[in-house]
C-alpha positions in Angstrom: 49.5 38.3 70.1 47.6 39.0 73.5 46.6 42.4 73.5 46.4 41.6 77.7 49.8 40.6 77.8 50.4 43.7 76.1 48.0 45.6 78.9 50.1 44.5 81.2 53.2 45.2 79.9 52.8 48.6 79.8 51.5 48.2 83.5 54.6 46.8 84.8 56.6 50.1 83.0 54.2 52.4 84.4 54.7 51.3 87.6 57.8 50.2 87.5 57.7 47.1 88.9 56.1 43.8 88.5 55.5 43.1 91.6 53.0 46.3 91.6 51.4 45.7 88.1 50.6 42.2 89.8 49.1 43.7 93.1 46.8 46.1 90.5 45.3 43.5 88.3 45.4 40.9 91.2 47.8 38.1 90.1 50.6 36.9 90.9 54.4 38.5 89.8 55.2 34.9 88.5 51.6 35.4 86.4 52.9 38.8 84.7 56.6 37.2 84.5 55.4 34.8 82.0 53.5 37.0 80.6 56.3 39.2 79.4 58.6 36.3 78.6 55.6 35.0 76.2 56.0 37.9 74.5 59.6 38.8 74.4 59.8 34.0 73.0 57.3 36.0 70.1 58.9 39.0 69.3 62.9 37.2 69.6 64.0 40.6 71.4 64.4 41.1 75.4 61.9 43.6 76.4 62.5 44.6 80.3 65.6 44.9 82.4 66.4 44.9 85.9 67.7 48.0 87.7 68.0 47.9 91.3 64.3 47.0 92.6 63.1 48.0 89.8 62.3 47.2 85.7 63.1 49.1 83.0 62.8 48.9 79.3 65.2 47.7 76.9 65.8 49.7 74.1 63.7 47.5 71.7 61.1 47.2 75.1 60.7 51.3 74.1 60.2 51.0 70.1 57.5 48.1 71.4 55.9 50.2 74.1 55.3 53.2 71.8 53.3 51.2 69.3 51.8 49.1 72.2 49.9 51.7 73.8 48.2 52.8 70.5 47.5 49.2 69.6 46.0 48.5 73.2 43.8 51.4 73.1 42.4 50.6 69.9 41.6 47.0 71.0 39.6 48.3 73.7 38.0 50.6 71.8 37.3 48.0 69.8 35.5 46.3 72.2 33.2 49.0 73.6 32.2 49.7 69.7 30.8 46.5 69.4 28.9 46.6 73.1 27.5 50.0 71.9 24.1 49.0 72.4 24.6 47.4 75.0 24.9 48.6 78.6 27.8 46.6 79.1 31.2 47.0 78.6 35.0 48.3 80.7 35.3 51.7 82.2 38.3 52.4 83.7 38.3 55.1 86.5 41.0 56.8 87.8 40.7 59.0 90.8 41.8 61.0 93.5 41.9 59.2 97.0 39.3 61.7 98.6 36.7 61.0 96.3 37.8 57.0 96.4 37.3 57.1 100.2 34.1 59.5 100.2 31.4 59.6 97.4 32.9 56.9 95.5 31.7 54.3 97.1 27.8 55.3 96.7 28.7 56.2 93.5 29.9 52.8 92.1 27.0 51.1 94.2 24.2 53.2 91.8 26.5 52.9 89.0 26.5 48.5 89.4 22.9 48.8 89.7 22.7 50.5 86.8 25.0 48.7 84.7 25.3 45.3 86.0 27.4 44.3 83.0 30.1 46.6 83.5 33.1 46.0 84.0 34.8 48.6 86.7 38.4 48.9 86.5 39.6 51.8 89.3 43.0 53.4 89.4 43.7 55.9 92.4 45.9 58.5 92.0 47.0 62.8 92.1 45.1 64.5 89.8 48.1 65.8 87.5 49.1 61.8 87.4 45.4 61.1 86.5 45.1 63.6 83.8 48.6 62.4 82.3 47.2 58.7 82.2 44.0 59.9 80.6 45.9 61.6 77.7 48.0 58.1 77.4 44.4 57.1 76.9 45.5 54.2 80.0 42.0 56.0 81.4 38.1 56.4 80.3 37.6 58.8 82.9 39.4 60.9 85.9 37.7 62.1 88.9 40.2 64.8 89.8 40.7 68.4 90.9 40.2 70.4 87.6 43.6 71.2 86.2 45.3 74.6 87.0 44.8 75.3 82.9 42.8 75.6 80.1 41.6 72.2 79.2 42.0 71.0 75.4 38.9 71.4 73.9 39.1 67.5 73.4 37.8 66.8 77.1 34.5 67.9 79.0 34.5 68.7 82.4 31.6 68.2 85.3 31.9 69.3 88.4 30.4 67.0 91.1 31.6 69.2 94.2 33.0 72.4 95.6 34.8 72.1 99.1 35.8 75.6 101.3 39.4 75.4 103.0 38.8 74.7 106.8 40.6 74.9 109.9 40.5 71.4 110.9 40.7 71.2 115.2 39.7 68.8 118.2 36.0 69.2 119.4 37.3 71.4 122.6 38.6 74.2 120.6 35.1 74.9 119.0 34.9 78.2 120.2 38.6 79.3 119.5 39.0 82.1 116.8 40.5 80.0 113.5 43.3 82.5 113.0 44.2 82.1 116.8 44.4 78.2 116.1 46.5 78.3 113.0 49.1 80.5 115.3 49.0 78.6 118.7 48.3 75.2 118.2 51.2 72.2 116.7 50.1 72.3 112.9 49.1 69.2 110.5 50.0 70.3 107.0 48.3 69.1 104.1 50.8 68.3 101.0 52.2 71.2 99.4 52.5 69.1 95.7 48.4 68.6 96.3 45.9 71.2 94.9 44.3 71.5 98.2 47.8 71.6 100.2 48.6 74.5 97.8 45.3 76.6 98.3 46.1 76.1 101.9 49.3 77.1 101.7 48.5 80.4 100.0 46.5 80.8 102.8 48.4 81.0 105.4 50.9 83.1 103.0 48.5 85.8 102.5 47.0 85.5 106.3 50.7 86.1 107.2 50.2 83.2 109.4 53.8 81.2 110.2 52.7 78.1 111.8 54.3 75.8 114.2 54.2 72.9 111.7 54.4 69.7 113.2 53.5 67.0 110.3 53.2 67.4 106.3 50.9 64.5 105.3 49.0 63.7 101.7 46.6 61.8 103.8 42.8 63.7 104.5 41.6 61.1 106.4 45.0 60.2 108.3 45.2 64.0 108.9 41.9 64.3 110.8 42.7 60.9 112.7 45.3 62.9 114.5 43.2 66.0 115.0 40.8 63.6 116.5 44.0 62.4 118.7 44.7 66.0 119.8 48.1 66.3 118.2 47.2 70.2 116.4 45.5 71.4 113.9 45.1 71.7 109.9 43.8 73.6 107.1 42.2 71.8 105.2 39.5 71.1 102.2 35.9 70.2 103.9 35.6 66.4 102.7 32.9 64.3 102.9 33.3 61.1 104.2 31.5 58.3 106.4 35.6 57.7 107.7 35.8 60.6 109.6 31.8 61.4 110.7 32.7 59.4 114.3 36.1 61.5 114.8 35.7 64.2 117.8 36.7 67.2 115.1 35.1 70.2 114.2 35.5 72.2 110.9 35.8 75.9 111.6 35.0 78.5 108.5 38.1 81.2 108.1 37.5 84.9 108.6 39.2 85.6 105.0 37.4 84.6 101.7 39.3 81.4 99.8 39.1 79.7 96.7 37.6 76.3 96.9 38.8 73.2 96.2 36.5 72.0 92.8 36.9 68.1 91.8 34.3 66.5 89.3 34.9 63.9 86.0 36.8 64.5 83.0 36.9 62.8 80.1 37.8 62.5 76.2 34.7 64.0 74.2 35.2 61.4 71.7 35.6 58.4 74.1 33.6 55.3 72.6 32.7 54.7 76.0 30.6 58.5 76.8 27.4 55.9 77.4 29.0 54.5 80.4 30.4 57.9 81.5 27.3 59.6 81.0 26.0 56.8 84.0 28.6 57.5 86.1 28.0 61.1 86.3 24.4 60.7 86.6 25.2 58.3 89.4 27.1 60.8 91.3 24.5 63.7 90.8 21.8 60.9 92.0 24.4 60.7 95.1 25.6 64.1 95.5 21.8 65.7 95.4 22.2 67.8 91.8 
């Protein structure tokens, strides 16, 4: 049995589609189709269903999922056990869109240079979706915001970077007080659901600031396109990112004292693949100046 077509599988359940698993892995819907009907001609039992636009398992599909994910893991683990020595090998990363569309990129650049035999499989995502995958052990490492709990003591934590909450505004309001801003001016709201849409959130709560909300968006980057276009203003965490270094925006530091936004890696302690973690993180300290 192909321990792939098993990969896969569990792809096309997690996202619940095929047409998505195929759009991951880059192949075609027909591709993972056959896939699955390979192995449902091996095992004699249907193993997906249709509902609506979307697949779901059949009731023997679930009994062979449960085992599936174990018996996936362990064949990539597998794997990296026999590339020990080597610095070769998978690492799949899953992260947050900020960091995707900010250090990431530099990150993975050092990182390829310094393991040119690796194989890089990335995965965005929010961080509670991220640290749920990791657990399925579907990830080798999450770059996330650290979770709002004690973490197991199973995982290590490093932090790669610290961000203040901003008040995000068009060039010409430079000067304006950031209170005065958050009051007047149409506002851009970050995603509640989001770690930094919640620390902004409490914010304005405690502030006793009732803003004239305009948009709610889980977008950084699409959010301080339309600052840049005028349309209001935003709180916001202070991202780093060559996307929005040409935008006519300027980041204005709040009167009241905040808890920052903190994402870094995490990862299982006992991960057969800590050599190749251990590069990415020193990648990203090469890249973040630590």
């Amino acid at each position: 049995m192909d321990t792939t077509f098993l990969a896969n599988l569990l792809l096309v359940v997690d996202s619940g589609s095929m047409a998505e698993a195929a759009r991951r892995i880059g192949v075609t819907p027909a591709a993972i189709a056959q896939q699955v009907q390979a192995l449902e001609r091996e095992l004699g039992v249907p193993l997906l269903v249709r509902a609506g636009r979307t697949v779901i398992p059949t009731e023997a599909g679930h009994r062979v999922i449960e085992k599936a994910r174990a018996l996936v893991r362990e064949a990539a683990e597998l794997k990296a056990v026999a590339l020990t020595d080597e610095p070769s090998g998978e690492l799949r990363i899953g992260t947050i869109t900020t960091a995707l569309l900010s250090l990431l990129p530099d990150v993975l650049a050092n990182f390829s240079t310094a393991f040119p035999q690796a194989k890089v499989l990335i995965r965005a995502g929010t961080s509670m979706e991220l640290y749920e995958t990791l657990q399925r052990g579907d990830l080798d490492v999450a770059i996330c915001l650290h979770p709002p709990f004690a973490l197991p003591k199973a995982y290590d934590w490093h932090l790669l970077r610290e961000e203040p909450i901003v008040v995000l505004a068009p060039s010409h309001l430079a000067n304006e007080d950031p209170h005065s801003l958050l009051r007047r001016e149409p506002f851009i709201r970050y995603d509640r659901s989001l770690g930094g849409g919640k620390q902004a959130d409490h914010y304005l709560r405690a502030a006793k600031i009732v803003p004239n909300e305009l948009f709610e968006l889980n977008s950084l980057m699409a959010i301080a396109m339309m600052v840049d276009r005028r349309l209001g203003v935003s709180l916001v965490p202070d991202i780093v990112s060559p996307l929005t270094s040409g935008l006519n925006i300027v980041r204005l530091p709040l009167p009241a004292p905040v808890e920052r936004r903190r994402f870094g890696l995490l990862w299982h302690r006992a991960s057969p693949r800590a050599r190749l973690i251990k590069g990415l993180m020193a990648c990203a300290a090469e890249v973040i100046g630590t």
